[in-house]
C-alpha positions in Angstrom: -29.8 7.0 -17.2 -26.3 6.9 -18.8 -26.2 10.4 -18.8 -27.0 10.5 -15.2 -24.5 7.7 -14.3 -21.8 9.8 -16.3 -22.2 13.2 -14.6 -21.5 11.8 -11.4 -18.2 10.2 -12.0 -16.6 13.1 -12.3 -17.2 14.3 -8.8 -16.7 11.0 -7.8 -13.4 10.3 -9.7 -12.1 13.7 -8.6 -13.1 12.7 -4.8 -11.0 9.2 -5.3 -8.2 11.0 -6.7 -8.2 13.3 -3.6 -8.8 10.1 -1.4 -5.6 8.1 -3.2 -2.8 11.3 -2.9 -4.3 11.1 1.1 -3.7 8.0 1.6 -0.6 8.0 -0.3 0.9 10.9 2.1 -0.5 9.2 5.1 1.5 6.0 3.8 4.7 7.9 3.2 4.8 9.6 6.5 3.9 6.7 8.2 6.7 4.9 6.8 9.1 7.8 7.6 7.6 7.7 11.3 8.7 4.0 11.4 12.0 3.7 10.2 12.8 6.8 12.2 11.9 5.3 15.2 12.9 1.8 14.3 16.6 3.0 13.7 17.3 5.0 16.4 17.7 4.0 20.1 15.4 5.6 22.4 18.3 8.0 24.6 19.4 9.1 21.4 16.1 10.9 20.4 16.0 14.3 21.7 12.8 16.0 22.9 13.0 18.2 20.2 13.0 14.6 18.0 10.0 13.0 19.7 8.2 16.4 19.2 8.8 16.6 15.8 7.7 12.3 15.0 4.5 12.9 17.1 4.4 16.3 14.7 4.9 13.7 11.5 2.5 11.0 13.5 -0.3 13.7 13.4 -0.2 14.9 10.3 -0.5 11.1 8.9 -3.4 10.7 11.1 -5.4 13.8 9.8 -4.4 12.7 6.0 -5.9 9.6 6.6 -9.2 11.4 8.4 -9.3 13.2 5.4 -9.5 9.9 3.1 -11.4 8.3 5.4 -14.4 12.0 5.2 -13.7 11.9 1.3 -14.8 8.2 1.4 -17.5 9.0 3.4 -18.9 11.5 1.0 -18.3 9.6 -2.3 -20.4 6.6 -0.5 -23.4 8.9 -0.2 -23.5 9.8 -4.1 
């Protein structure tokens, strides 16, 4: 049974690992996202700008889908 317990951990450890630098980047470019838009006042953010922070908001979402999948799979093991 050791055996059995130790075989899967290292799927399972390299899943977490995966799931942490996810979550990480999500965390980062959520905290970019924020103090972007927390510094700057709204009529001096161009269309180009708010194109490029909903860019930045997306990607964060889709690193965290990722954890959240990755999660997902090391729960069924």
């Amino acid at each position: 049974m050791t055996g059995r317990n130790h075989k899967g951990a290292e799927p399972t450890s390299r899943l977490l690992a995966q799931a942490i630098a996810l979550v990480d980047e999500a965390h980062a470019l959520s905290y970019a996202l924020i103090r972007v838009l927390a510094s700057s006042p709204r009529e001096e953010l161009s269309r180009e700008d708010i194109d490029a922070l909903c860019q930045l908001a997306y990607e964060a979402l889709n690193k965290i889908t990722q954890a959240q999948e990755l999660f997902q799979e090391m729960d069924k093991d």
